[in-house]
C-alpha positions in Angstrom: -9.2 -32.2 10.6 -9.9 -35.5 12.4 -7.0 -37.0 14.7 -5.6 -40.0 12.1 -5.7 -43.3 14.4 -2.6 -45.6 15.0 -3.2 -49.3 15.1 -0.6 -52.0 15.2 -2.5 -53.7 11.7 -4.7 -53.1 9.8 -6.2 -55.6 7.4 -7.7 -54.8 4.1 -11.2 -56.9 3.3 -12.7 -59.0 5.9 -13.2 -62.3 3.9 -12.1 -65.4 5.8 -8.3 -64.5 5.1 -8.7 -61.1 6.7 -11.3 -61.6 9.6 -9.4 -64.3 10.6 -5.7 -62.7 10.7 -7.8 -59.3 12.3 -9.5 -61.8 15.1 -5.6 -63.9 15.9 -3.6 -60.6 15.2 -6.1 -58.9 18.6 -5.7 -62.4 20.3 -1.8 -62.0 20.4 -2.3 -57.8 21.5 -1.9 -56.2 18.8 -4.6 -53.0 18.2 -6.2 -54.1 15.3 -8.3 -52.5 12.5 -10.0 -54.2 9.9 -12.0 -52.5 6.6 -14.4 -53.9 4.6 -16.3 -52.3 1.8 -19.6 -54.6 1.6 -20.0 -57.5 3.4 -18.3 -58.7 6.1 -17.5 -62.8 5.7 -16.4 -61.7 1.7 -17.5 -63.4 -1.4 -17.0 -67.3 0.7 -19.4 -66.4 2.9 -22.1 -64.1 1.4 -21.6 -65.2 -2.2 -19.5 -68.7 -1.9 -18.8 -71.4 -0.5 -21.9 -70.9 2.0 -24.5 -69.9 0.0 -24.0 -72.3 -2.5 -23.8 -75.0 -0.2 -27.2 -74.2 1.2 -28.2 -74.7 -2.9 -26.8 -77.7 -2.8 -28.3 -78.9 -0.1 -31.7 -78.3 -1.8 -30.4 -80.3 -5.6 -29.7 -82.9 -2.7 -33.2 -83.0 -1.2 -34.2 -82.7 -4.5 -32.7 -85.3 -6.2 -33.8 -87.8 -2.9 -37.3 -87.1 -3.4 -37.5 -88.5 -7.2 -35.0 -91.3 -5.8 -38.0 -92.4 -2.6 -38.7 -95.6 -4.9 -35.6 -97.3 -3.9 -36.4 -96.2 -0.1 -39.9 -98.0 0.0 -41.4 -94.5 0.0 -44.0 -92.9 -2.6 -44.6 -88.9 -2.6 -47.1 -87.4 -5.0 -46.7 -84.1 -6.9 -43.5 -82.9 -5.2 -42.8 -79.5 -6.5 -40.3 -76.6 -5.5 -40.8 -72.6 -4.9 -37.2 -71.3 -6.4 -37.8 -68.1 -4.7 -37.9 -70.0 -1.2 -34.8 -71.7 -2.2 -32.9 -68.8 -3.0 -34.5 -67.0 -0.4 -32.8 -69.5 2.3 -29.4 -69.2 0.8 -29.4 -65.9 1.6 -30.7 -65.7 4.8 -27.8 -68.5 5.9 -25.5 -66.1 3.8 -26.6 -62.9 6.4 -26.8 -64.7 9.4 -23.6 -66.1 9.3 -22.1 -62.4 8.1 -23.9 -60.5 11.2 -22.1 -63.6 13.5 -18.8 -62.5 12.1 -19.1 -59.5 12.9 -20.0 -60.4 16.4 -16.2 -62.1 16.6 -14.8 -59.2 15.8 -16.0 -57.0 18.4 -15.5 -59.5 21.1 -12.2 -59.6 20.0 -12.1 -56.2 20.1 -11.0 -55.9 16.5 -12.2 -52.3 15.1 -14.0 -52.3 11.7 -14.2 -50.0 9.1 -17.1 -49.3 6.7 -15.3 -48.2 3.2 -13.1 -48.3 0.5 -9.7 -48.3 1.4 -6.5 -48.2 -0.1 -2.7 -47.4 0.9 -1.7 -44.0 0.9 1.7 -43.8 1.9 4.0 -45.6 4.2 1.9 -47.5 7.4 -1.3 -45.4 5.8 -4.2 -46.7 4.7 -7.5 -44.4 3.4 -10.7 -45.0 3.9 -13.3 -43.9 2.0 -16.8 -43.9 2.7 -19.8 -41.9 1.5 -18.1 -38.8 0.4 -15.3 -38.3 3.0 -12.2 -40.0 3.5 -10.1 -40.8 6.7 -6.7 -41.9 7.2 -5.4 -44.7 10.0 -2.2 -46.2 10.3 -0.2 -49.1 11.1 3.0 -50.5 10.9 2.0 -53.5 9.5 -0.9 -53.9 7.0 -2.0 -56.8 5.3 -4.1 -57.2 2.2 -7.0 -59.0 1.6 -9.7 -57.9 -0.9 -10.2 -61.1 -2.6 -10.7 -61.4 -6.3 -13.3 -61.4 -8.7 -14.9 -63.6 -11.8 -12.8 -63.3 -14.8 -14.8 -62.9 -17.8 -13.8 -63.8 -21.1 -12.9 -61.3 -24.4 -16.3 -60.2 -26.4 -18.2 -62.5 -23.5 -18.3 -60.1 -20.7 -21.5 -61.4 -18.3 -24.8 -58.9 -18.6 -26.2 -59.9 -15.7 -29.3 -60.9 -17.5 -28.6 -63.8 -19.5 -25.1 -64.3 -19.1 -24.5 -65.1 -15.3 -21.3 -64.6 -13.1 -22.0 -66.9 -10.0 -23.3 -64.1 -8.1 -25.9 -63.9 -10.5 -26.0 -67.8 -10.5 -26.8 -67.8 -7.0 -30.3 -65.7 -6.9 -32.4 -66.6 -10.2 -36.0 -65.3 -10.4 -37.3 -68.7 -12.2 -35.5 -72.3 -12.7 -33.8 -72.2 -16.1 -34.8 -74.6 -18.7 -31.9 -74.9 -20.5 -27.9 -73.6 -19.3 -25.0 -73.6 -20.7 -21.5 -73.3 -18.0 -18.2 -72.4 -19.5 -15.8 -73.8 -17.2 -15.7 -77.3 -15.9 -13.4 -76.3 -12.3 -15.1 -76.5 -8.6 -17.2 -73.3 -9.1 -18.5 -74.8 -12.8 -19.2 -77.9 -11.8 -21.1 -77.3 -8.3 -23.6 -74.5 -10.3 -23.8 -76.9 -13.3 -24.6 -79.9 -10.6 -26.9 -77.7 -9.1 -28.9 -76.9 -12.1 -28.9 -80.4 -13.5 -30.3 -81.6 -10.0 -32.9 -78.9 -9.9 -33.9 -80.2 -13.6 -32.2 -78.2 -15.6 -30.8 -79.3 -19.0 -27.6 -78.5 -18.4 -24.3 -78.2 -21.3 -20.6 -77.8 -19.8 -18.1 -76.7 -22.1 -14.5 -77.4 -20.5 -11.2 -76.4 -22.5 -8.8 -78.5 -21.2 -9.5 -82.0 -21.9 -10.9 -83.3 -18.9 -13.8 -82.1 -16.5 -12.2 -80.9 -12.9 -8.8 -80.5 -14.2 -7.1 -80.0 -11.2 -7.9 -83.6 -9.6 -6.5 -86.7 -10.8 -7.1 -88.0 -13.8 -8.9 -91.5 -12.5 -11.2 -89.3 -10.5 -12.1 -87.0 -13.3 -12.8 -89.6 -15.4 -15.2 -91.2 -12.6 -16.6 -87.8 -12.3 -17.2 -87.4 -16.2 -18.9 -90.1 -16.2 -21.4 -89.6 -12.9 -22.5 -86.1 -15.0 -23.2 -87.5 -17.8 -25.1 -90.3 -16.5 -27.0 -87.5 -14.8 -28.3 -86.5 -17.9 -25.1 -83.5 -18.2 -23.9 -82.9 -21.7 -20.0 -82.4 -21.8 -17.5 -81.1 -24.2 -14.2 -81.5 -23.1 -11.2 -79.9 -25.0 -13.6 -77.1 -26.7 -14.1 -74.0 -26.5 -17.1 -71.4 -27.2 -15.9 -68.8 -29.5 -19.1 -66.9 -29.3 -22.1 -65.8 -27.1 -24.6 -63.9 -29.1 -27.2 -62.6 -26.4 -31.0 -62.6 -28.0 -34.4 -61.4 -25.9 -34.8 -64.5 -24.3 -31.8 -67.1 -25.3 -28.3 -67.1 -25.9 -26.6 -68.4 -28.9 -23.3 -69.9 -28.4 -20.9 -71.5 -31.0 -18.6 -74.2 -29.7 -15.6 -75.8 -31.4 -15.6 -79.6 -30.9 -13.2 -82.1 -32.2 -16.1 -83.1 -34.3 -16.1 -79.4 -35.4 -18.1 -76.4 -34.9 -21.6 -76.4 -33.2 -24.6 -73.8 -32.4 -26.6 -74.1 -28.8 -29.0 -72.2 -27.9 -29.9 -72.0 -24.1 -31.5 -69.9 -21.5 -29.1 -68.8 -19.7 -25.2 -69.0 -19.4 -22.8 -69.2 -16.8 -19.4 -68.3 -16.6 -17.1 -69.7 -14.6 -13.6 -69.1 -16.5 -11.7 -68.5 -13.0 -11.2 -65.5 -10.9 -8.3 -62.2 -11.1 -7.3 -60.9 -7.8 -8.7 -57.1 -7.0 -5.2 -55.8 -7.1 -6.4 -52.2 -8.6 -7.6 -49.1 -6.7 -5.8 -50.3 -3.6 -3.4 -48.2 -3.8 -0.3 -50.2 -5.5 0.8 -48.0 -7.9 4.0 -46.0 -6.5 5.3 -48.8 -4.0 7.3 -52.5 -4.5 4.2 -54.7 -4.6 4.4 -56.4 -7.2 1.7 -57.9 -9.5 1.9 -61.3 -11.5 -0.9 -62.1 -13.5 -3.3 -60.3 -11.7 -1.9 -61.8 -8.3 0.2 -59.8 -5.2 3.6 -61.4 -5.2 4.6 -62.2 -1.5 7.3 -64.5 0.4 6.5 -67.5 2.7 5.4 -64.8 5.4 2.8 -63.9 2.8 5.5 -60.7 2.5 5.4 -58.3 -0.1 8.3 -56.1 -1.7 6.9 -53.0 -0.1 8.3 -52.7 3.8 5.4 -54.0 6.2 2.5 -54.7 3.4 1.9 -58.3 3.4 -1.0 -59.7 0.9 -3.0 -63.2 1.6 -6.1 -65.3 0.6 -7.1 -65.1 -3.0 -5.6 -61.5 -4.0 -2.3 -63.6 -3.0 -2.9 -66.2 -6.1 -4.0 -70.3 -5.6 -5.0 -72.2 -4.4 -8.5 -70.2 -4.4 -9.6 -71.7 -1.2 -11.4 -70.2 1.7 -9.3 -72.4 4.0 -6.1 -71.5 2.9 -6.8 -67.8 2.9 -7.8 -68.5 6.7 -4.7 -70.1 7.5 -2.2 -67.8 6.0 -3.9 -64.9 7.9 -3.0 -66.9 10.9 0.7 -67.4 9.5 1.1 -64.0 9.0 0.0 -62.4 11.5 2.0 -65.1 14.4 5.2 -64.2 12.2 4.7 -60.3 12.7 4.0 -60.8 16.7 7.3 -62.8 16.1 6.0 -66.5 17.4 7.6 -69.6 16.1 5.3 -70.5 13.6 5.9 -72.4 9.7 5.6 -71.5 6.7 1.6 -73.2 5.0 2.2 -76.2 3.3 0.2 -76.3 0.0 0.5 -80.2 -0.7 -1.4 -80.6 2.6 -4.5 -77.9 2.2 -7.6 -80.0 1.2 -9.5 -79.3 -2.0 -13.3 -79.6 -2.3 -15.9 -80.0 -4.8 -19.8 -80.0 -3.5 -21.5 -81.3 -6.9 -23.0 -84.5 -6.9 -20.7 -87.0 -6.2 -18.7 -84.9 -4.2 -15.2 -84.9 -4.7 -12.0 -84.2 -2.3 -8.4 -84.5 -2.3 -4.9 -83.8 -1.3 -1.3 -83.9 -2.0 -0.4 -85.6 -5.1 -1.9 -86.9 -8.0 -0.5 -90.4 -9.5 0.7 -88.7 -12.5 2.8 -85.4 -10.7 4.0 -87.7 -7.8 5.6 -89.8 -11.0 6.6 -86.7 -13.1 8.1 -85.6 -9.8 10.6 -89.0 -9.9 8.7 -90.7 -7.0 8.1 -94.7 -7.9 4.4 -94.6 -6.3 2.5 -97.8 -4.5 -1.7 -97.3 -6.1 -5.0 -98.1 -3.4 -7.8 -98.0 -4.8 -11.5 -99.2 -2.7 -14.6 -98.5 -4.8 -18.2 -97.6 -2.5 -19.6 -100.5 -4.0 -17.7 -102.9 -1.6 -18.4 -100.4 1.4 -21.7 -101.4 3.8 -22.8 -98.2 4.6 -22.4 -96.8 1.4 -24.8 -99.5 0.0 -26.8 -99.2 2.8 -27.5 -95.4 2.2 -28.1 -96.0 -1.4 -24.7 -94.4 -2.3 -22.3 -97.1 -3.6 -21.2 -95.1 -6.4 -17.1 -93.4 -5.3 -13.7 -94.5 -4.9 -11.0 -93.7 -2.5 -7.7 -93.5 -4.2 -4.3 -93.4 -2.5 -0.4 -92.8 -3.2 2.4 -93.7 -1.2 6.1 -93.2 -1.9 7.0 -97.3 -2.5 10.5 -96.6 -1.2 9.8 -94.9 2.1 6.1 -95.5 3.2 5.6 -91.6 2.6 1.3 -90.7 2.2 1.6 -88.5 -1.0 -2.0 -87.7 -1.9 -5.6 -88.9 -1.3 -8.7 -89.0 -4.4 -11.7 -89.0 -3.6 -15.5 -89.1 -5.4 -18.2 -90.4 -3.9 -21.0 -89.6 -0.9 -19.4 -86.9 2.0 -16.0 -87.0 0.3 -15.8 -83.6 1.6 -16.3 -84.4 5.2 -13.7 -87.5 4.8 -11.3 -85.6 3.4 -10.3 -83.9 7.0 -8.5 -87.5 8.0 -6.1 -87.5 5.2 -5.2 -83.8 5.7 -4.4 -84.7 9.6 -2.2 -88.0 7.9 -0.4 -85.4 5.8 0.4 -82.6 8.2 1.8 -85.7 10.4 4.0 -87.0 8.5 2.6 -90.0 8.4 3.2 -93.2 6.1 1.4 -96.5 5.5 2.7 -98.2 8.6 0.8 -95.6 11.1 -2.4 -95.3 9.0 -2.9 -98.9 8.2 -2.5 -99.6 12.4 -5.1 -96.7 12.7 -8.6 -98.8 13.7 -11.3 -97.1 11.5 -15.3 -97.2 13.1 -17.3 -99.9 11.7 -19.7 -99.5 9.5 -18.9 -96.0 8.1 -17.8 -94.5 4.4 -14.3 -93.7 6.0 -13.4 -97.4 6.1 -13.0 -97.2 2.4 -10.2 -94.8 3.4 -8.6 -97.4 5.7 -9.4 -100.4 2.5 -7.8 -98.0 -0.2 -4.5 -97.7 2.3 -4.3 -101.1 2.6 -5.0 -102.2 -0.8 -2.0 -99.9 -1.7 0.6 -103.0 0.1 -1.8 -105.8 -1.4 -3.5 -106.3 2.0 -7.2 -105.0 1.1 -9.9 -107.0 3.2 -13.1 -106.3 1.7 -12.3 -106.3 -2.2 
């Protein structure tokens, strides 16, 4: 019997929560073993948030050369090979996974190919084609992601009803698509899609699109779609896919009533369930909520020395937090002075077209949470370099504290939202309040001095509108 190696951690998955604590876990000394099952980078990098962006990149390029008119330009017969498209997703997707992996052994990080789960106290087993090893460690953290939730009698057949893995690699361009689920993951496939010339349905059943960001923004956003040529249904539901040779037939219940679609091709994108089963939980303290590990601020779970981060750990459902509770983790276990993640001040992002970003509050939960709130609001239209790009459609919205100055949140739609968003999450991990950002001297022209407009326009002082 092979000799069971001792590590100080091991980390389960090597997504960006557990490449990430492996790589700053090696960093601080500790002998570090990671395993990973498929791909190293996770579903973010080889299915997610990289892939797609290189997708929607394309709908970008796409939409820019039916737009050249307004540019002075003319093009004639511009047409698109999908399989090219698709084909440079993925090779982005595996470049990128092949460069993590080149972190990891110059961090000296050792990796795993396999399956593994815990199998006792500070033991983890691995499993890989046929045979099974055992390693252990006194600490061990967990990170193996979650998947797409499907819905009852709707389960995705990878043929016709899509997950977004499925959504990320079609043989042809779809001429008609319906997406079930109006969040960041609905909304970028659907933009996609639309962009690509797709005729595109979203079916949302909350009663807004993007139901997480504030309501001003959603509406703004709503409204973009459709004007795109989206259909929307907010506060419906479809209560059946029917799956034919070719199509799909879908009923949806509307506040106008019941109605039939038949499309092409449907998407799913009702949320994700953390891949809390066959890792080995059954017979220790983890506990499970709602398909989600329960941990502590340490990113602690019940069971002594098993600690659970990233996506398996519950929401936000973001790369970046998964990243930067690794980090939090793992600097508590070496025993460093570190603090516990902040939620209100992790950035979220939606890549669709306009892009939106935010953080911290909304108007209406800094209100329901007894704060009286100062509003700035600075629309792209007033911006220069907006209209100079051909992009004056966005708004930057703001929310102080009106008592003490404090920056609650930041909403934002428009052109590189996403990219913009960074400044505000800097303003939020600082502490800072309206006096410090409206004395900080934004470039000239840029988008960002919409940012510095919709601060000031929050004390009645906006310039430029």
């Amino acid at each position: 019997m092979a000799e069971t190696i001792s590590f100080d951690l091991i980390v389960i998955g090597g997504g960006p929560g557990g490449y990430v604590a492996a790589i700053r876990a090696s960093q601080l000394g500790m002998k570090t073993a990671l395993v990973e099952r498929e791909h190293l980078g996770g579903i973010c990098l080889n299915w997610g948030c990289i892939p797609t962006k290189a997708l929607l990149r394309t709908a970008e390029i796409n939409h820019l050369l039916h737009s050249l008119d307004e540019f002075g330009f003319t093009a004639k017969d511009v047409s698109f090979d999908i399989g090219k498209i698709v084909g440079r997703s993925r090779k982005i997707a595996k470049r990128l996974s092949g460069g993590i992996g080149h972190l990891l052994k110059k961090n000296k990080v050792t990796v795993f190919d396999g399956h593994a789960r815990l199998a006792g106290p500070g033991t983890v087993a691995v499993e890989s084609e046929g045979s099974t090893e055992e390693i252990k460690a006194a600490h061990i953290i967990l990170a193996s992601g979650a998947r797409a939730r499907s819905l009852p009698g709707m389960e995705p057949d990878g043929r016709l009803i899509w997950t977004y893995k499925e959504a990320m690699v079609p043989d042809a361009l779809p001429k008609s698509m319906l997406v079930i689920g109006s969040g960041a993951i609905g909304i970028e496939f659907a933009s996609f899609y639309r962009n690509m010339g797709t005729e595109v349905t979203v079916v949302e059943v909350l009663d807004r699109v993007l139901p997480v960001e504030d309501a001003e923004i959603s509406a703004l956003a709503h409204k973009a779609f459709e004007k795109q040529g989206m259909t929307i249904h907010t506060g419906a539901k479809v209560t059946e896919l029917t799956a034919g040779k070719e199509h799909v037939s879908s009923m949806i219940e509307t506040h106008d009533g019941e109605m039939e679609l038949s499309v092409e091709k449907v998407i799913l994108a009702v949320g994700i369930t953390g891949n809390s089963e066959e890792i080995g939980l059954d017979g220790t303290k983890v506990a499970v909520d709602r398909g989600h590990v329960v941990i502590d601020q340490w990113m602690a779970t019940g069971e002594a020395g098993v600690y659970a981060i990233g996506d398996l750990a519950g929401p936000p459902w973001l790369a970046h937090k998964a990243s930067h509770e690794g980090v939090i983790c793992v600097e508590h276990i070496a025993g460093l002075d570190t603090h516990p993640l902040d939620v209100s001040a992790i950035p979220g992002c939606t890549y669709c077209r306009p892009q939106v970003a935010s953080i911290g509050l909304t108007e209406a939960a800094a209100i329901d949470r007894g704060h009286e709130v100062k509003i700035g609001r600075f629309p792209f239209m007033a911006n220069g370099k907006a209209i100079a790009m051909g992009e004056d459609d966005g708004l930057i919205k703001t929310v102080f504290d009106a008592k003490t100055g404090e920056f609650l949140g930041a909403h934002m739609i428009g052109c590189e939202v996403t990219e913009m968003i960074q400044g505000f999450a800097i303003a939020k991990t600082g502490e800072l309040t309206e006096a410090e950002l409206m004395h900080t001297v934004f470039p000239h022209p840029t988008i960002s001095e919409s940012m510095h407009e919709s601060i000031l326009d929050a004390y009645g002082r906006a310039i430029h509108f």
